[in-house]
Every structure is written in C-alpha cells, then in structure tokens.
C-alpha positions in Angstrom: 0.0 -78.5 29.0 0.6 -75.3 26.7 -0.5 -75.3 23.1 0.2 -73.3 20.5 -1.2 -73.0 16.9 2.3 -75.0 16.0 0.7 -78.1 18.0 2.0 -81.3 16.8 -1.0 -82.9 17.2 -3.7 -84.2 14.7 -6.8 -82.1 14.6 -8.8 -85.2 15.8 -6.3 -84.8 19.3 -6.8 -81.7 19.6 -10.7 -81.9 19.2 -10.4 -85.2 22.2 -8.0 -82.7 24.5 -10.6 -79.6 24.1 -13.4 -82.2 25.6 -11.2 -83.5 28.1 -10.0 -79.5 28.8 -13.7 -78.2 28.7 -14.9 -80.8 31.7 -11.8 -79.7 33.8 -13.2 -76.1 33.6 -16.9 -77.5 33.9 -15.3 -79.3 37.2 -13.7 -76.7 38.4 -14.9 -73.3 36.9 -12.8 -70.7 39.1 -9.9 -72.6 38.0 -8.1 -69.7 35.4 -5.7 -72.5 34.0 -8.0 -75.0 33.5 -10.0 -72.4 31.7 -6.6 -70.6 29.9 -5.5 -74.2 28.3 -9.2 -74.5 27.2 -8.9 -71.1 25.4 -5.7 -72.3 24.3 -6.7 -75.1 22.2 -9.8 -73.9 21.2 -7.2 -70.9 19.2 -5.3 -74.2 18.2 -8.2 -75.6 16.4 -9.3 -72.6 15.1 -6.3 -71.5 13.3 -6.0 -75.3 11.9 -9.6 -75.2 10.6 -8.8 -71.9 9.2 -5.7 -72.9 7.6 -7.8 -75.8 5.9 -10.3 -74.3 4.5 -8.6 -71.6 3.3 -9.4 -67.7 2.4 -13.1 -67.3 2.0 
C-alpha cells in the first residue's frame, strides 16, 4: 500500500488506515515498511489538513 499526498481517499479513510497502519508497526516495530506506510500517510493527512485550513 503506497500513498501519496494525491490519495484518493477521504480524509476520514485515511484517518481509519493510519490506525490500522500504526498497530501493524505497534505489532511489529522492527518492521521498516510497516513503519514507512505509517510515515506515509501520516504526510498524506498532513498535507490534506494543511491544504484545508489554509495559509495561517
């Protein structure tokens, strides 16, 4: 699973993949792709958010 900040998928998705990413690395914490797809749509979620709310 590769995501990008282009992710198709609705915000609320993404928020219900991070949880489901972050126990796969709490499962198996050595694992570096478990962990790189975490990073990966925590960077989705945060460039979203970002995008919403807009320049501060």
């Amino acid at each position: 699973m590769t995501t990008t900040p282009q992710d198709a998928r609705s915000t609320d998705e993404l928020k219900g993949a991070l949880v489901e990413s972050l126990m796969a690395v709490i499962g198996a914490p050595d694992d570096e792709v478990a962990a790189d797809q975490a990073a990966a749509i925590i960077g989705t979620i945060d460039t979203r958010l970002e995008a919403e709310i807009g320049p501060r």
